[in-house]
Every structure is written in structure tokens, then in C-alpha cells.
One Martini backbone bead per residue (centre of mass of N, CA, C, O) as a GRO file, in nm:
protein
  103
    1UNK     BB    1   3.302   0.114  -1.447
    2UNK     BB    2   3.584  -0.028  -1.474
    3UNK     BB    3   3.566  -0.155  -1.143
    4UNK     BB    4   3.270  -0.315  -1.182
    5UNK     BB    5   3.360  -0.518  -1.381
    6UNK     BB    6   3.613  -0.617  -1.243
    7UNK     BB    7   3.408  -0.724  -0.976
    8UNK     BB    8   3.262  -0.927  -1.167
    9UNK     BB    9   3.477  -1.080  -1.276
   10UNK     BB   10   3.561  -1.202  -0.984
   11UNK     BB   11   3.303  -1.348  -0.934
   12UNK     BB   12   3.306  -1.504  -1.168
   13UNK     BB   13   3.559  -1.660  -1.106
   14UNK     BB   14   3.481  -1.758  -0.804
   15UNK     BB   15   3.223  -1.930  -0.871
   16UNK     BB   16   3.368  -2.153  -1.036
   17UNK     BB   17   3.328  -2.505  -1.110
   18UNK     BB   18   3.608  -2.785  -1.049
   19UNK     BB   19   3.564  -3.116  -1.178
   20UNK     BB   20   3.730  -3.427  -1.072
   21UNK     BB   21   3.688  -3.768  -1.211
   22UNK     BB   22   3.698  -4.045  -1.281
   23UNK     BB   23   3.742  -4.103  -1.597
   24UNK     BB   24   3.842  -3.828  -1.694
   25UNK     BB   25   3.646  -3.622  -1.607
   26UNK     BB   26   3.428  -3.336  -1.628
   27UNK     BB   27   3.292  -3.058  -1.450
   28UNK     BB   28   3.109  -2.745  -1.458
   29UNK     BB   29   3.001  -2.432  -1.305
   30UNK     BB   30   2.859  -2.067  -1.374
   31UNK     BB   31   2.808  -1.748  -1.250
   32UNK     BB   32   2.631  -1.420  -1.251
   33UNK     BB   33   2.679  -1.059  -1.246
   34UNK     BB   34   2.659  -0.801  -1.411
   35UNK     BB   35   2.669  -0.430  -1.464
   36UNK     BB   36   2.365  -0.449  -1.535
   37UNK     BB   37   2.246  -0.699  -1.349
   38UNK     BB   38   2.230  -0.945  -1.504
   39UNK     BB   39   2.262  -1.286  -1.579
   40UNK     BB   40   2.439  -1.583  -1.565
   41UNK     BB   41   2.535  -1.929  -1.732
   42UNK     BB   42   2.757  -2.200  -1.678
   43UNK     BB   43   2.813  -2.536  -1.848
   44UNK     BB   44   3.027  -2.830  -1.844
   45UNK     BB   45   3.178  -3.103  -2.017
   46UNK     BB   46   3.423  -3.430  -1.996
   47UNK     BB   47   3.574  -3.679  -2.146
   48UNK     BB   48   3.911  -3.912  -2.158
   49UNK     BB   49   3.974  -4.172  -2.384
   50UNK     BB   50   4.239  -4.365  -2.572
   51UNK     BB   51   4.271  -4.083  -2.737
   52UNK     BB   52   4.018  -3.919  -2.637
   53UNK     BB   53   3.797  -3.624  -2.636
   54UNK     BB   54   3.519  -3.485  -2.483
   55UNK     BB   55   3.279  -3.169  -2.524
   56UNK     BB   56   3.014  -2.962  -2.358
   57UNK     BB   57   2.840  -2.666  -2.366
   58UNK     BB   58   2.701  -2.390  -2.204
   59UNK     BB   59   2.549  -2.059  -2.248
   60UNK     BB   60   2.379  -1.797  -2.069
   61UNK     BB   61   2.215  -1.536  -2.068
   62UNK     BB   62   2.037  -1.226  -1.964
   63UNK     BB   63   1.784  -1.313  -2.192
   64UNK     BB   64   1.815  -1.639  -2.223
   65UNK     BB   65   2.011  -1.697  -2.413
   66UNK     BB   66   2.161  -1.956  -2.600
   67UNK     BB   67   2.488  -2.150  -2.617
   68UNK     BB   68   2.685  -2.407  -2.807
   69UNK     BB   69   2.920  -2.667  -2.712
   70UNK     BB   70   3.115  -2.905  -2.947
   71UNK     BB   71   3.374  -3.160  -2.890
   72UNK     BB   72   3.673  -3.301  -3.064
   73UNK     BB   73   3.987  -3.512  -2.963
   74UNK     BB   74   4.228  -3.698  -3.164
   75UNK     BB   75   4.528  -3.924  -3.084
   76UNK     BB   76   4.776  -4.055  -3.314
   77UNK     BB   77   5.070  -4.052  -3.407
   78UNK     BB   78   5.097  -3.731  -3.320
   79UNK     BB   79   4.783  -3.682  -3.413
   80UNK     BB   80   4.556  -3.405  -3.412
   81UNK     BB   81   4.216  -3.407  -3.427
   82UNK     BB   82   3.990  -3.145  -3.430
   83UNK     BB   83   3.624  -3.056  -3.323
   84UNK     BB   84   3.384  -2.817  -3.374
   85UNK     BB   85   3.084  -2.694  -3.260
   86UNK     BB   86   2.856  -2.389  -3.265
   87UNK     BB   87   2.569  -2.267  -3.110
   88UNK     BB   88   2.356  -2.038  -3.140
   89UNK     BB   89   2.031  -1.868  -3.042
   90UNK     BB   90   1.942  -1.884  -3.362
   91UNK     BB   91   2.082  -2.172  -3.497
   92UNK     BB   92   2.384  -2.142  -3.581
   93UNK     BB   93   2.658  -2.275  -3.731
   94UNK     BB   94   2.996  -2.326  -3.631
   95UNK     BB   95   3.267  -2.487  -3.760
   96UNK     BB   96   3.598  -2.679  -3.644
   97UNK     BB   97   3.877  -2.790  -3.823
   98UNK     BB   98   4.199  -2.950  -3.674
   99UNK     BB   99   4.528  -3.038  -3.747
  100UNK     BB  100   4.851  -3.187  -3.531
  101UNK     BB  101   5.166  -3.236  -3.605
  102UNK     BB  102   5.444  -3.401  -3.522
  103UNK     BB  103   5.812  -3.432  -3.528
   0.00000   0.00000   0.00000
């Protein structure tokens, strides 16, 4: 059992595709098969400009269930705030904001 989970889990990472193109963009997508049969799908997108970034996921799990991250960080003089929300499949949300300084 735990020798097909790690063979499944290398063909999900084998799958994944990251693509990188002008003004700092980028975009991913990534699927697979789990050890009992199952279907999952990932798709991701982001981008980068002025001391800005963000970016957007999507999970669809084997049930069909989707599961959505939006992020946000900013960064001037030292400092960077960042911002997530998580939306479940149920479309409960939970954010999170954390702010780092250098010194």
C-alpha cells in the first residue's frame, strides 16, 4: 500500500507543469491518480510587479470538489504584508495575514 501511494504521489509530481513568461507571470497545472482510483486536478496562476504579487489556486479533489486560495503580498521599505483567503468545497473561508520586517 505504501509503495503505491509513493508511486502515485511521483507521478503527481511528475505531471506538474510550470511555465514562466514575461512580467514575472506564471502559471501551473497538475493532475493525477491516487491509490484508489480517484482523479485529482490543480491549477495555479501569479503574478509579480512593483514590489507586488499575487496569485490564485484551484484544487478539484476525486469527488469533484473544489477547494480555492487567492494571495497577496506587498513589500517596501523592509517590510511585507501578506494576505491569503482559502475558500473550502463547502465555501467556508479562512484568511490570513502576516506582516515581516527586516531589520
Amino acid at each position: 500500500m505504501r509503495k503505491s501511494a509513493l508511486a502515485s504521489l511521483s507521478l503527481v509530481a511528475a505531471l506538474v507543469v510550470f511555465q514562466a513568461s514575461a512580467a514575472n507571470a506564471w502559471t501551473r497545472s497538475g493532475g493525477g491518480v491516487g491509490p484508489r482510483g480517484g482523479t485529482w486536478h490543480s491549477s495555479g496562476s501569479g503574478s509579480c510587479a512593483g514590489g507586488s504579487c499575487s496569485s490564485s489556486q484551484s484544487f478539484t479533489g476525486p469527488a469533484g470538489r473544489t477547494t480555492t486560495r487567492q494571495g497577496s503580498t506587498t513589500c517596501a521599505g523592509g517590510t511585507c504584508n501578506h494576505s491569503a483567503t482559502v475558500t473550502g468545497p463547502n465555501g467556508g473561508t479562512v484568511t490570513r495575514n502576516s506582516t515581516i520586517t527586516r531589520n
